[in-house]
C-alpha positions, 0 to 999 in steps of 0.5 A: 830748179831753185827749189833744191836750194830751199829743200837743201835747207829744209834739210839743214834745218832737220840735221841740226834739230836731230844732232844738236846738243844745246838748246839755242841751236835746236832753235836757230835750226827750227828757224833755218828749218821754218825758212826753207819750208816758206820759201819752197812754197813762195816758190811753188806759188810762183808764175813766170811773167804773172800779175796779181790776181786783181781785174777792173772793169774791161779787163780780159782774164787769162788764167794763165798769168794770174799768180796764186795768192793762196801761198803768199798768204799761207807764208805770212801766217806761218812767219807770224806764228814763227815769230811767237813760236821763237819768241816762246822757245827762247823762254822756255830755253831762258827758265831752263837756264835759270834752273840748270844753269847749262844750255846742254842737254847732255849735261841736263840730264847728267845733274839731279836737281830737287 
């Protein structure tokens, strides 16, 4: 059920990257849109009442209670990149500043800069 919620911004994050005009805001959106994706799957990942998939000597395995860690891995490599893929954007969106000292894309278009 919460799932819902984690796809709702998952949207929130494609609206704001297909309607917004200026370029720090196409960013937050990415953002919003990178977190709604990573949490839907630590959800999925998610087994009620499970441990961790870590088994000493004599202990009986149930497969049933064992959480998926495939997913909490795949969600820290993608944070990771995230943060060199925000860190990269805010760049470029800073030289494209310095070059049309305007951060909206209407208005980028509108100028002729040699």
């Amino acid at each position: 059920m919460i799932q819902y919620l984690f796809i709702g911004l998952i949207l929130i994050g494609i609206y704001g990257l297909l309607t917004q005009k200026n370029l720090i805001k196409i960013v937050v959106a990415l953002n919003v849109l990178e977190v709604g994706v990573n949490l839907f799957i630590i959800s999925i990942g998610y087994v009620k009442d499970g441990v961790a998939p870590i088994l000493f000597n004599g202990v009986k395995t149930n497969n049933n209670l064992f959480v998926d860690p495939l997913p909490q891995a795949l969600v820290l490599t993608a944070i990771v990149i995230g943060v060199g893929v925000t860190a990269l954007a805010l760049t470029v969106v800073r030289k494209i500043y310095e070059k049309y000292e305007t951060l909206e894309l209407d208005e980028m278009g509108s100028e002729s800069n040699d």
